[in-house]
Structures are given as structure tokens and as C-alpha cells.
KEMAR-575976 format. One line per 8 residues: number of its first residue (from 0); their letters; for each residue x, y, z of C-alpha. Coordinates in steps of 0.25 Angstrom, whole numbers. Layout:
<atoms>
NUM	a	X,Y,Z | ...
</atoms>
This chain:
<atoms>
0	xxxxxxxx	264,-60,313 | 259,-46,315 | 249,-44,302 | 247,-30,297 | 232,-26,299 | 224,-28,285 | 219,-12,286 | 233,-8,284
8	xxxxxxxx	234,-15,270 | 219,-11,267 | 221,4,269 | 236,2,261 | 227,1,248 | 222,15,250 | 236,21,250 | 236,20,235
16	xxxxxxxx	222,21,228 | 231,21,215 | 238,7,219 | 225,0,223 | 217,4,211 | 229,-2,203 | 228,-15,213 | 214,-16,212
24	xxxxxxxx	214,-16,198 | 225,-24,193 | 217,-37,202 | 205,-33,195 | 211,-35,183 | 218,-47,184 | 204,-53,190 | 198,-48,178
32	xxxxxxxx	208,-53,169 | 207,-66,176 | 191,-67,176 | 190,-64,162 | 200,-78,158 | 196,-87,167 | 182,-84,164 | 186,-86,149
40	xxxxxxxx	190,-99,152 | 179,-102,162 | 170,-96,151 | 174,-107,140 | 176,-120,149 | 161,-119,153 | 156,-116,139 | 165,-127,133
48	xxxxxxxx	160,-137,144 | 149,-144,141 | 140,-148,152 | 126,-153,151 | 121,-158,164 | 109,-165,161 | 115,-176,151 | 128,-176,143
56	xxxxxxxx	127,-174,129 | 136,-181,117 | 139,-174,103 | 137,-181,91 | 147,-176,80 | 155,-179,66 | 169,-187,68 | 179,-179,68
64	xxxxxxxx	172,-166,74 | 172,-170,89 | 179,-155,93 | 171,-147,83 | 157,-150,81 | 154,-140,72 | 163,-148,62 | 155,-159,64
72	xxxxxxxx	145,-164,52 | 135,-179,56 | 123,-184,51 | 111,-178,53 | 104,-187,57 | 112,-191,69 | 103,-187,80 | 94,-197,77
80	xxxxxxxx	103,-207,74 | 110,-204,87 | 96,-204,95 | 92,-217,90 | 104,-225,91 | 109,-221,105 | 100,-225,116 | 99,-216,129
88	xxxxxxxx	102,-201,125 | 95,-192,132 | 79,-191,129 | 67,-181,134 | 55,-184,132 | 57,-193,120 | 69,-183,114 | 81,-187,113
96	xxxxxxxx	92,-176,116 | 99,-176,102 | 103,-164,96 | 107,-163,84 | 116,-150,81 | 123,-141,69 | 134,-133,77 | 140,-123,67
104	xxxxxxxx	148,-110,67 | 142,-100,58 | 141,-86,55 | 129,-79,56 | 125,-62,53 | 117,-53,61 | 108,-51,47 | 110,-53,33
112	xxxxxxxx	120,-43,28 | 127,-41,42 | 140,-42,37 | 147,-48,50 | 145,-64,53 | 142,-68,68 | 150,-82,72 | 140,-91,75
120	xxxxxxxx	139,-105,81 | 125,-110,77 | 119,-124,83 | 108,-131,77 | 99,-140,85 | 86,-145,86 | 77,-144,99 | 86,-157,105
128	xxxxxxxx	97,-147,106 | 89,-141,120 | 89,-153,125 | 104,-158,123 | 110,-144,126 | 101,-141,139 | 110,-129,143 | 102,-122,132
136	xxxxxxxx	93,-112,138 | 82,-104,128 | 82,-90,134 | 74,-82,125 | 66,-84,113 | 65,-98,107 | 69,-109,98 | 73,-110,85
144	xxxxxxxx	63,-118,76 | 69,-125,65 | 66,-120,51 | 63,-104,56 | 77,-100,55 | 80,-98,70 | 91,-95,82 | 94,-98,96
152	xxxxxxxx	105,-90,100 | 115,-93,112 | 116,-83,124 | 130,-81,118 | 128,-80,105 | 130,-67,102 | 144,-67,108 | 146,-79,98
160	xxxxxxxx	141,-69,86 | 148,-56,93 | 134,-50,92 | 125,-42,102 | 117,-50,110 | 106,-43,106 | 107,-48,92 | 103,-61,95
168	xxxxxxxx	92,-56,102 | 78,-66,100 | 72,-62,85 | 87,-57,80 | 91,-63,67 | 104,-67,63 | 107,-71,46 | 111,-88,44
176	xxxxxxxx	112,-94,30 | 109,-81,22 | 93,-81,32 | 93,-74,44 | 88,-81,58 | 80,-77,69 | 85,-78,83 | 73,-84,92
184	xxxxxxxx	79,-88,105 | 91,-87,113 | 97,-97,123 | 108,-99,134 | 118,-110,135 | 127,-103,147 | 142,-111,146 | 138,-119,133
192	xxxxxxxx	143,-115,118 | 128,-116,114 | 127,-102,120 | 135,-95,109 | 127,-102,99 | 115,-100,89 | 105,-112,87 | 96,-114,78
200	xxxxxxxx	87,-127,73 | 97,-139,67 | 88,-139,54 | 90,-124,51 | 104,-126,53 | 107,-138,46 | 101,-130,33 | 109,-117,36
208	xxxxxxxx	121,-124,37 | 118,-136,25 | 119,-146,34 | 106,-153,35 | 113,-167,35 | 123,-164,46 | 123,-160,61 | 135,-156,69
216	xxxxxxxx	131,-164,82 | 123,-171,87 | 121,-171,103 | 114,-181,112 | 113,-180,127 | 114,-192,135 | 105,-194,149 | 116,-193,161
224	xxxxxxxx	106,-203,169 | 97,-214,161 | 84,-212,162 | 73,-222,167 | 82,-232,165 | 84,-230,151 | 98,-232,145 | 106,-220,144
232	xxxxxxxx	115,-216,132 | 129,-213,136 | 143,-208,129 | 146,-220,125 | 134,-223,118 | 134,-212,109 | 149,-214,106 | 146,-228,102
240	xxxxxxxx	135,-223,93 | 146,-213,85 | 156,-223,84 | 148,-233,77 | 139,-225,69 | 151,-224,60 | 143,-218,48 | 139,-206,56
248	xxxxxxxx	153,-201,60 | 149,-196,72 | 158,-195,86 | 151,-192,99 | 157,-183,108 | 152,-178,123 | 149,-164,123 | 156,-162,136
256	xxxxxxxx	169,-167,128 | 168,-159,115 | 166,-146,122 | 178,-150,130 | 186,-153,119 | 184,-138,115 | 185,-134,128 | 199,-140,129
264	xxxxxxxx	202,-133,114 | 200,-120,120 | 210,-124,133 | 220,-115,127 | 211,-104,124 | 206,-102,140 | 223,-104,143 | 227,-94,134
272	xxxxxxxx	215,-84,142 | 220,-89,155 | 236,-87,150 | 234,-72,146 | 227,-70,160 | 238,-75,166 | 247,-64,160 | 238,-54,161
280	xxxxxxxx	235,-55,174 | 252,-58,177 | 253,-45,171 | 242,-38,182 | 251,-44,194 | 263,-39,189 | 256,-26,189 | 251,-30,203
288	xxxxxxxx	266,-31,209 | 270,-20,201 | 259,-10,208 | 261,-17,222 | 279,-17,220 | 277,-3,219 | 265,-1,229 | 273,-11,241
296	xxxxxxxx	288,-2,236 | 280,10,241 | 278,4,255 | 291,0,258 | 292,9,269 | 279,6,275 | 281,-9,275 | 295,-7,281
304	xxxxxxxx	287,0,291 | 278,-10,295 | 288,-20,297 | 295,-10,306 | 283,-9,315 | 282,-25,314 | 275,-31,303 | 283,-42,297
312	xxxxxxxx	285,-44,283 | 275,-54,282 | 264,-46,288 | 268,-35,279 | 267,-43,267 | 254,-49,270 | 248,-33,274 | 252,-30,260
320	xxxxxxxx	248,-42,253 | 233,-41,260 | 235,-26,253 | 238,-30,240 | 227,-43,241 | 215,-33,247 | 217,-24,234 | 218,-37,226
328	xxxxxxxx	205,-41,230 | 198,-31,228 | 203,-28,213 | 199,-44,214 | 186,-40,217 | 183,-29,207 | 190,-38,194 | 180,-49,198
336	xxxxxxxx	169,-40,199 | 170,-34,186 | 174,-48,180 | 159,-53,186 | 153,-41,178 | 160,-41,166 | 166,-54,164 | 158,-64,167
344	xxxxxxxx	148,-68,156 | 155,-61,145 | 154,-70,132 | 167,-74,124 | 166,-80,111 | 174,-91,107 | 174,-101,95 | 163,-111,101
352	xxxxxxxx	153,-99,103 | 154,-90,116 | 157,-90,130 | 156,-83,143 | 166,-78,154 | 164,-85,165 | 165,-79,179 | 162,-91,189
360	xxxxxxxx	168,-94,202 | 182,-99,199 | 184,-89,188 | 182,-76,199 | 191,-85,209 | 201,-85,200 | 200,-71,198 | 200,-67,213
368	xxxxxxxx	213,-75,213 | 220,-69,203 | 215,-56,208 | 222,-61,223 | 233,-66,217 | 236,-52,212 | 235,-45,225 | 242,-57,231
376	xxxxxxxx	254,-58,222 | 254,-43,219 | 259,-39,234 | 266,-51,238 | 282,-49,230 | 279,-34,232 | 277,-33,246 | 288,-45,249
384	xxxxxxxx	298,-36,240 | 296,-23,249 | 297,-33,261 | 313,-36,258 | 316,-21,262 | 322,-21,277 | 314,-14,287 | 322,-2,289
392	xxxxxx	326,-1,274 | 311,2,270 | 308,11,282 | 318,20,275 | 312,19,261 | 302,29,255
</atoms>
């Protein structure tokens, strides 16, 4: 088959600047469109699963609050209880990683008369709490001391609050239980619901919220390897110390099942995100084909004439198609461009704290598909319709 040469479709795009700026820009927006919700979805998968490498840690909590721990209300007293009755949780020098915790949503104020409450999600811990959660990373100031009145925000918090970041800046205050507290330290969880929160020490908590004989959690980390031959503490054993500690009420639960659990409640949210993409960018291919019906109608004449000096259809078709794919990708190009500057990292806030777009290496080939897909599908049924016109019928057309 005798192929058109490929400088014949790249100098087509030049013929009408108007027609390839609209090209250009109508892939660059379905890529953008296309970023923007599969980095959403991307976004919230990776925040809302749980992965702790260095041992597996099991939640503690109340009967009956398995899919909400902030509902949940146990003894507290159970970290001990636990440590002591379940041999093999993970230890370092001589500490046993046990944390117990407070999780709560509450509002706070930026001072005492602000009028406006900022939607917190406050943790209480003890210094366990860095050994259990490792992903925890201090990056500027330090940590609260228990009895001083102090915070440890998240590097998402203030997308949490709907706040500047700089007001949560190290030696900020903000007002809790009618005293306002200091901020002394900021940390980074990347990809974990502790980064849209605020901790502060589990005693100062407990008296905040009136509950200095209740916890919401308690979390233990068990080794993935036994140590030196020691017995290591598995699932099952912490499961068989809930079930038969019937007086405590208590239900163990992995964390890499709970958060999954919520990550499977929020399965329609991501659909209904991907759904509206879908339409939306239905709707940019339809304008696609409408811009290239009317573009490829233009040219009747000349693709009858290049069938008359020998080019078959198919060679035709594919001259046009590289035309309408080489304007694709580089609108492809520019919407991904601007998706890695703008897009990626911007925090969302949801009901479990904040999240951030994600822009990995699925997510932008997905995008460069459906940006290719536009060019691809946006020139084929054109240029097939113009092909059904006889030779001599679209030499006489103008």
C-alpha cells in the first residue's frame, strides 16, 4: 500500500491555526479532566490504605464500634492489661509498642472570640504512639509535654481546618475548652489520615474531653519476625485475648482491615468522581468529532484528489488519523503538564481528615490515554464518512 508521507499531515495542521488551537485544547482538557479524578481516587485509596512495613499493628476498640473508632469508649487501663496478658508484641529496648489513644472530632477557634469553628480531628497519645505509627515524621519544632497545654499539627492540617498554612505555623495558638493551646511542632504522615490531624498528650486530652476513664483505642504492633528466638504474638493471640476478656468489651480489629472497611464505604464516592469524568469528557469527544466533521467535510476535494493520483482509502484514512493523533498529543502533552504543576499535591478534604491528588505513573498513563483516545476516535468516523463519496463526485465538490 502506498502510504502518504507523514510531512503531508504535519504541515495539514498549519492550514488552520484557529482548528488546531481548538484540537490542542480540547485534549488538554479532557487529560486535565481525567488527571484531576483519577488522581482523586488514587488520592483516597493510598490515604485509606494502611501499610506499616516494619510490623503489622492491631486496634483495640469497644464492641460495636469496629467501623467508627471515634464511637468507641474502653477502659482505660487496657494498655496495660493488654501488654501484660499477651505475650510477644513488639518491644524496643524494654518498651512495649502499646499506644493508647483518644481519636475525636472537634471543633476548634483560631482565638477566643473568633467567631468561626475550625473542624478538627484531634488524636491523643502518649510517646508509644511514635513507635506504633512510624510513618510519623517531626519536621519542625517539637513534642508536646503533657500537662503544658500543647499541639502537634499535621502537614495537612490546615486543609482539615480550611485555614492558611501559616496559621498553624510553630508558636501559633489555637482556643480548646475555653484555654487557648500553643502549637510546638509540626509533623508529616504522607498518605496516612494522621496527617490531617492535631495531636496532643492523651492525659490533656482525656481531661478536655471528660473522659479520664475511657480511651478510644488502644494499638499494639506485633513483630513480622520473632526475635532471638522469642515467641512472637500474632492475630490470633490478640483476638483470643478480646474474646475472652468478656468484661472489657473489646474487639480486636487489623488496622489494615478497618481503614479498608472505610476505604470500601467511600467506593461510591471515587465512582460517582470517575462517572462525572466519563461524561464530561464524553462530552469533549463529541466536540472532537464535531470540529474534525466539519474540518475533513472541508477537504472533500482534496482527499478525492489524492485518491485520483493513487492513494487508496486506507492510506488516506491513516494520513488523516496521524493528523488528528499528532495534534492530540500534543494537547496530551500540555494537559499533563499543567496537571503535574497544578494538580498534583493539591489537598482535598474529606470526612476522615484530608487528602492529596495523586499524580503517579498510572494516573498520567491514563491521562495520555484518554488524551489519544481523543485524537484517535475524534478523526476515524469523520474521515471514513468523507471516504464514502466517489472519486469523481468529490473532485467536483467545493
Amino acid at each position: 500500500m502506498r502510504q502518504i508521507p507523514f510531512e503531508y499531515a504535519f504541515r495539514n495542521l498549519g492550514r488552520s491555526p484557529l482548528r488546531l488551537v481548538a484540537s490542542l485544547l480540547g485534549a488538554a482538557l479532557v487529560v486535565l479532566l481525567v488527571l484531576a479524578a483519577a488522581g482523586f481516587v488514587r488520592g483516597m485509596q493510598r490515604t485509606l490504605t494502611q501499610h506499616t512495613p516494619l510490623h503489622e499493628n492491631v486496634i483495640l476498640l469497644g464492641v460495636g464500634s469496629e467501623e467508627a473508632i471515634e464511637r468507641s469508649q474502653i477502659d482505660a487501663g487496657l494498655g496495660t492489661i493488654a501488654q501484660a496478658s499477651i505475650p510477644g508484641i513488639k518491644t524496643a529496648a524494654g518498651v512495649g509498642f502499646v499506644s493508647p489513644e483518644i481519636h475525636i472530632a472537634l471543633p476548634l477557634r483560631a482565638s477566643a472570640d473568633a467567631p468561626a469553628e475550625l473542624p478538627a480531628v484531634l488524636r491523643g497519645v502518649t510517646d508509644t504512639a511514635y513507635l506504633v505509627h512510624p510513618a510519623v515524621e517531626l519536621v519542625a519544632g517539637r513534642r508536646p509535654v503533657a500537662g503544658a497545654d500543647e499541639l502537634l499539627v499535621g502537614g495537612l492540617a490546615a486543609t482539615r481546618l480550611g485555614v492558611p498554612e501559616a496559621r498553624l505555623a510553630v508558636g501559633r495558638r489555637l482556643h480548646l475548652d475555653n484555654r487557648d493551646w500553643t502549637i510546638v511542632g509540626r509533623f508529616r504522615a504522607p498518605n496516612t489520615v494522621m496527617d490531617a490531624e492535631v495531636w496532643t498528650p492523651l492525659t490533656d486530652l482525656q481531661v478536655a474531653t471528660k473522659r479520664e476513664a475511657s480511651l478510644s483505642c488502644v494499638v499494639l504492633s506485633l513483630p513480622r519476625e520473632s526475635a532471638g528466638g522469642a515467641s512472637r504474638a500474632t492475630f490470633a493471640d490478640v483476638d483470643l485475648f478480646a474474646k475472652s476478656r468478656l468484661d472489657l468489651e473489646v474487639s480486636a480489629v487489623r488496622e489494615a482491615d478497618y481503614y479498608a472497611a472505610i476505604n470500601r464505604f467511600f467506593r461510591p464516592i471515587r465512582v460517582m468522581v470517575l462517572i462525572t469524568a466519563g461524561l464530561i469528557a464524553a462530552g469533549g469527544l463529541l466536540g472532537g468529532l464535531n470540529t474534525m466533521y466539519a474540518a475533513f467535510a472541508a477537504r472533500v476535494r482534496e482527499i478525492g484528489m489524492l485518491q485520483a493520483l493513487g492513494f487508496t482509502r486506507r492510506a488516506v484514512v491513516l494520513s488523516l488519523t496521524e493528523e488528528s493523533l499528532f495534534a492530540a498529543a500534543c494537547g496530551t502533552l500540555v494537559g499533563v503538564g499543567v496537571g503535574l504543576l497544578v494538580l498534583d499535591g493539591i489537598a482535598v478534604r474529606f470526612s476522615m481528615g484530608a487528602f492529596t491528588l495523586a499524580l503517579d505513573g498510572p494516573v498520567v498513563l491514563t491521562g495520555v490515554g484518554a488524551g489519544l483516545l481523543v485524537g484517535l476516535v475524534g478523526a476515524l468516523p469523520p474521515a471514513v464518512r468523507c471516504l464514502r463519496l466517489p472519486v469523481a463526485d468529490a473532485l467536483k465538490s467545493f
